[in-house]
VOKOLKE-82797 format. One record per residue (C-alpha): x, y, z. Coordinates in steps of 0.25 Angstrom, whole numbers, plus 2048, in hexadecimal, padded with zeros to 3 digits. Example, Ala and Ser with C-alpha at 12.3 -4.5 7.8 and 13.67 -1.06 7.14 Angstrom:
2
8317EE81F;8377FC81D;
This chain:
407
D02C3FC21;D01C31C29;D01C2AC1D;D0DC31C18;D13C2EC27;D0FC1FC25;D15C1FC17;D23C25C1A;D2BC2EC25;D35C34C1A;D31C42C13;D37C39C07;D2BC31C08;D21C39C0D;D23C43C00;D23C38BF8;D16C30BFD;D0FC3EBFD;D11C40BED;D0FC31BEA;D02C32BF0;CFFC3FBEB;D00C39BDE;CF9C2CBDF;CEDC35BE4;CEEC3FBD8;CF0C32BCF;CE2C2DBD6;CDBC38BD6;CDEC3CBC8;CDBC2CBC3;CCCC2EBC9;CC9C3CBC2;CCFC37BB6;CC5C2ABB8;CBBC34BBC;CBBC3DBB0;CBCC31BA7;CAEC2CBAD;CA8C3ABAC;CACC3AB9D;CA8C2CB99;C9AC2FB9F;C9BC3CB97;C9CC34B8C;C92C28B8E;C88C31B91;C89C39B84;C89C2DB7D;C7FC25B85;C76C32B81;C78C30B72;C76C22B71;C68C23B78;C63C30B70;C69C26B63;C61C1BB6A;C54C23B6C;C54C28B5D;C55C1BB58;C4AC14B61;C41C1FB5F;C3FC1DB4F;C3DC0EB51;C30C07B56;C2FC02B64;C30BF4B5D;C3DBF6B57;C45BFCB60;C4ABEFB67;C4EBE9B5A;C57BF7B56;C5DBF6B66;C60BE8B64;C66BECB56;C6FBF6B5C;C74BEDB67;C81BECB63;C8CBE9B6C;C98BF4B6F;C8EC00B6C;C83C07B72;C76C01B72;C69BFFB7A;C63BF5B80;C57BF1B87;C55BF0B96;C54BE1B95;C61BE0B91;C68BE5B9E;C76BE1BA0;C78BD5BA5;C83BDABAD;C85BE8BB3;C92BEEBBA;C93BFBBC2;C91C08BB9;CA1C0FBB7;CA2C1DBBD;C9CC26BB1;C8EC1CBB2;C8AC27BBC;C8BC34BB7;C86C2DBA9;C79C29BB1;C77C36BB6;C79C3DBA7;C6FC33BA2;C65C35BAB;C65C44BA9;C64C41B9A;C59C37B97;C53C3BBA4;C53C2DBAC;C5BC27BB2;C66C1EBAA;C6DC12BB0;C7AC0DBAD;C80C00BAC;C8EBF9BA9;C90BECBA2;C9ABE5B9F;C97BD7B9C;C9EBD7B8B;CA3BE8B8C;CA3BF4B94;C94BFAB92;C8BC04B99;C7BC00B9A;C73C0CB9B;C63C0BB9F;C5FC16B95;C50C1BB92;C4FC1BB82;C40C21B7E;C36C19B87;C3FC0DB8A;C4BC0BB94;C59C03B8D;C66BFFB8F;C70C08B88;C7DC01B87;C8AC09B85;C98C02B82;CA1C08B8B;CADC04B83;CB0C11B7C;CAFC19B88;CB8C0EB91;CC3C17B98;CD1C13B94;CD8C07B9C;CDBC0BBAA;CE9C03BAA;CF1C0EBA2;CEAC19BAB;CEFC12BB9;CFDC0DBB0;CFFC1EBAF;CFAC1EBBD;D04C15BC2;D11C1CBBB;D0DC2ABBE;D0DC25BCC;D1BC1DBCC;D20C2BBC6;D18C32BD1;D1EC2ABDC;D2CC2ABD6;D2BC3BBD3;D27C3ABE3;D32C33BE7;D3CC3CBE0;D35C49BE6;D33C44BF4;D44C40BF3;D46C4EBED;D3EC55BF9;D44C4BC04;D53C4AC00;D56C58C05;D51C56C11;D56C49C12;D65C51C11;D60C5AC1C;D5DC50C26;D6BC48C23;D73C55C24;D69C5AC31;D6EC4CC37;D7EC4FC35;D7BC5CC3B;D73C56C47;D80C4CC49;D8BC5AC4A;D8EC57C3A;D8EC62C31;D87C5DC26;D8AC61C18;D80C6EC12;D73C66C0D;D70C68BFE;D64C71BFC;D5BC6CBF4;D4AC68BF6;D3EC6FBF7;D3FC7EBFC;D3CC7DC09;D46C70C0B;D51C79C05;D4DC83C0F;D4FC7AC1A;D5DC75C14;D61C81C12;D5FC86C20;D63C79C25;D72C7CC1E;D74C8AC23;D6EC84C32;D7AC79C2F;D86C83C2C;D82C8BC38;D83C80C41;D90C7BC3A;D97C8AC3C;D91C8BC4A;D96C7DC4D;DA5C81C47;DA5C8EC4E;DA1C85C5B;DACC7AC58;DB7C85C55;DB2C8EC64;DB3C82C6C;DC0C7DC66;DC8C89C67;DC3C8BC75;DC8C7EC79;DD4C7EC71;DD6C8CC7A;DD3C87C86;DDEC7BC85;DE8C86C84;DE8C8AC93;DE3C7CC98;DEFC77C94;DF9C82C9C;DEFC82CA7;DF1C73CA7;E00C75CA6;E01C80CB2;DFAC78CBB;E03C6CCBB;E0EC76CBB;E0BC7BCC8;E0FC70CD3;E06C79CE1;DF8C76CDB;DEFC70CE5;DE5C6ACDB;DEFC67CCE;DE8C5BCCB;DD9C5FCCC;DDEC6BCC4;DE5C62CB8;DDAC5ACB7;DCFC67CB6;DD8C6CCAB;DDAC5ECA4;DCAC5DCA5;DCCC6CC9D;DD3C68C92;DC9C5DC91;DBDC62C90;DC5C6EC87;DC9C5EC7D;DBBC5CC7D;DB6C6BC7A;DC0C69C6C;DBAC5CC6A;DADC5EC6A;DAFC6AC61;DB6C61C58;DABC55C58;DA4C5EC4F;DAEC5EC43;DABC56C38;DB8C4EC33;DBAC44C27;DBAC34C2E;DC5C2DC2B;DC8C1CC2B;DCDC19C39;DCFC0DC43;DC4C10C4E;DCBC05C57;DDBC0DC58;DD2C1BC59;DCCC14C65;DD9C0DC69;DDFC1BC6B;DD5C24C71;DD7C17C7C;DE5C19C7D;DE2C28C83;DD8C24C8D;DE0C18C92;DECC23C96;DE3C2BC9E;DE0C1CCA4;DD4C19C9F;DD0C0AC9F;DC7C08C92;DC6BFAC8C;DC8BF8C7D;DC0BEFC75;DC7BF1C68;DC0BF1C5B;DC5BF5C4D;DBFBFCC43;DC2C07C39;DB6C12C37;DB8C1EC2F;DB6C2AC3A;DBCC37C42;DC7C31C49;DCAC3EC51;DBAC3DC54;DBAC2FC5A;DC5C31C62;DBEC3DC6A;DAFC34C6B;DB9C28C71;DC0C32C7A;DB5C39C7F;DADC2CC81;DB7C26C8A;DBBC34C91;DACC33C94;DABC24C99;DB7C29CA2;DB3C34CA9;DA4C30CAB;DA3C21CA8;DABC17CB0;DB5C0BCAE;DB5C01CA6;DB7C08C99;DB7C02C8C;DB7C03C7D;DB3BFBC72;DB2BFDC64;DA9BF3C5A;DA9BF4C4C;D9DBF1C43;D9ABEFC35;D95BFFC33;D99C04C41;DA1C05C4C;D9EC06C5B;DA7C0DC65;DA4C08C74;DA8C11C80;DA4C0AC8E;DA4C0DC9C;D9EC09CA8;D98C17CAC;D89C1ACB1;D88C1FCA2;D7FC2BC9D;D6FC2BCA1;D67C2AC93;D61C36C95;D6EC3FC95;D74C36C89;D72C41C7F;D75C4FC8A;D83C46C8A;D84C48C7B;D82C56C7A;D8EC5FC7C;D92C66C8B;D89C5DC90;D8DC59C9D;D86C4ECA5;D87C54CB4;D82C45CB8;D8CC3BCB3;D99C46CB2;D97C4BCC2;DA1C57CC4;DA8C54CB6;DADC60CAE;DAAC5ACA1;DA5C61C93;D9AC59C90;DA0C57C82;DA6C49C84;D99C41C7E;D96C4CC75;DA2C4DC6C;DA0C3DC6D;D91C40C67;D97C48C5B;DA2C3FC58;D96C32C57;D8DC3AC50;
């Protein structure tokens, strides 16, 4: 499993190295039992015809005299067939015995009942040299080992070779079959992770990863109908609430005897803020198509509103034209500088800078900022950081409806 680590982090590549490996080890294993077999046949022959060729031998040199026997070996020494030779003709040069020379020893002993040495030459052909007992002498029996040569081993590792490319290749295919699904889970878990409801994921893969996309797209419907049902709660409420914020507002500036008018207008402006806030966050979660439009006049304008409510932000313009939400941006820019206004403090600026594949949207203050650690508590909604906000009657959802509208 390290190896497979080492290899490659993917699933993709993990499956694919496992079945290429699992072939070349079949592939190897079945090349040596095939070479293994091949050597227990070929001893299988020698053998048989090492035998006949003595018991030929031995009849032969048994109905001739002593004196004669050398002249009908040397008669018979011909070249490419099997003959016998006297020890003083060793080979002048010997090579290591192929794999069959042992079990052929060990059958040759058993059968002439001493032991039988074998030797390789290879100095004009291929030929095996066997010290042999023949009547009351010891010879050389040479045996051509042309007729009994395997076949070349180029066309077997040629055949090798392809069926391995195919092997690879089938891998590949089957390890991108297995993968792919889960691939289209990961991407639609990430638009899900990001508040976007992704789209159903196709079904398709082994059982068991069907199983999980299968449960994963129930899991994903019944987050999306929770989520609406949510969306349309906090919507109406809010949009209920306006209702008597706004004649609430309207009495109290109708009555001239109030002692505290001004504290109370302000509370109830700070209500139909955080009620604004409550709708916009419930609508940070619809999905709408982008369209072409001029991110420098969107920023332009969402200025102009915080400049009547005197606000002092400097602008340094940029152009660009991105394809987006406008409705969207204008509630990340708003809440970003109703956030540097209420928490940070003056200078404010703004500056836009457009790139070849990007554009980057600059809020600054001069404010004590947020502590690292409570960066991502500031991100989640009704989060309210006691710390930097003091008595302030905030939602805590400023910084979250910024979150959804960037991701």
């Amino acid at each position: 499993m390290k190896l497979l680590a080492r290899f490659g982090g993917t699933l993709f590549l993990r499956l694919a190295a496992l079945v290429v490996l699992a072939v070349l080890a079949s592939q190897v294993f079945t090349l040596w039992l095939t070479e293994q077999q091949k050597s227990a046949l070929l001893a299988r022959q020698l053998y048989a015809q090492v035998l006949d060729t003595l018991a030929d031998y031995e009849e032969a040199l048994d109905r001739l005299p002593a004196a004669e026997r050398d002249t009908f070996l040397l008669r018979n020494n011909l070249p490419g067939l099997p003959r016998l030779l006297p020890l003083a003709q060793a080979p002048a040069e010997t090579f290591p015995a192929p794999p069959f020379a042992a079990p052929l020893e060990a059958w040759l002993g058993n059968a002439v009942g001493e032991p039988v040495s074998v030797r390789m030459s290879r100095a004009e052909r291929r030929e095996l040299w066997l010290k042999v007992p023949v009547l009351d002498s010891h010879y050389w029996l040479v045996m051509p080992l042309r007729r009994y040569l395997p076949p070349a081993l180029r066309p077997t590792l040629q055949a090798a070779g392809l069926v391995a490319l195919l092997s690879v290749l089938a891998a590949f295919a089957l390890a991108w079959r297995t993968t792919r699904p889960l691939s289209r889970l990961a991407n639609a878990a990430r638009h899900l992770e990001a508040g976007r409801m992704p789209q159903a994921v196709p079904v398709s893969g082994p059982r068991e990863v069907r199983d999980v996309i299968e449960r994963f797209n129930t899991m994903a419907l019944a987050l999306d109908k929770a989520a609406s049902e949510r969306r349309l709660m906090l919507a109406g409420l809010s949009h209920d609430l306006r209702t008597p914020l706004t004649r609430l507002k309207l009495a109290v500036e109708l009555q001239d005897d109030l002692g505290d008018k001004p504290g109370m207008l302000n509370d109830i402006d700070e209500l139909s803020r955080i009620v604004g806030q409550f709708i916009d966050f419930a609508r940070s979660e619809e999905t709408r198509p982008l369209t072409p439009l001029a991110l420098g006049e969107l920023v332009d304008n969402v200025l102009t509103r915080f400049r009547r409510d005197d606000m002092d932000v400097a602008w340094q313009r940029g152009d660009a034209t991105i394809n987006g939400d406008a409705l969207a941006l204008q509630r990340l820019l708003s809440n970003l500088l109703e956030n540097a206004r209420r928490y940070g403090r003056a200078p404010f600026s703004v500056s836009l800078q457009p790139g070849a594949s990007h554009c980057e949207l600059r809020v600054h203050d001069s404010g004590a900022g947020i502590a690292p650690e409570l960066q991502q508590a500031a991100l989640t909604p009704f989060e309210r950081l006691a710390a930097h906000r003091g008595s302030d009657g905030g939602s805590g959802l400023g910084l979250a409806i910024v979150s959804r509208v960037v991701a």
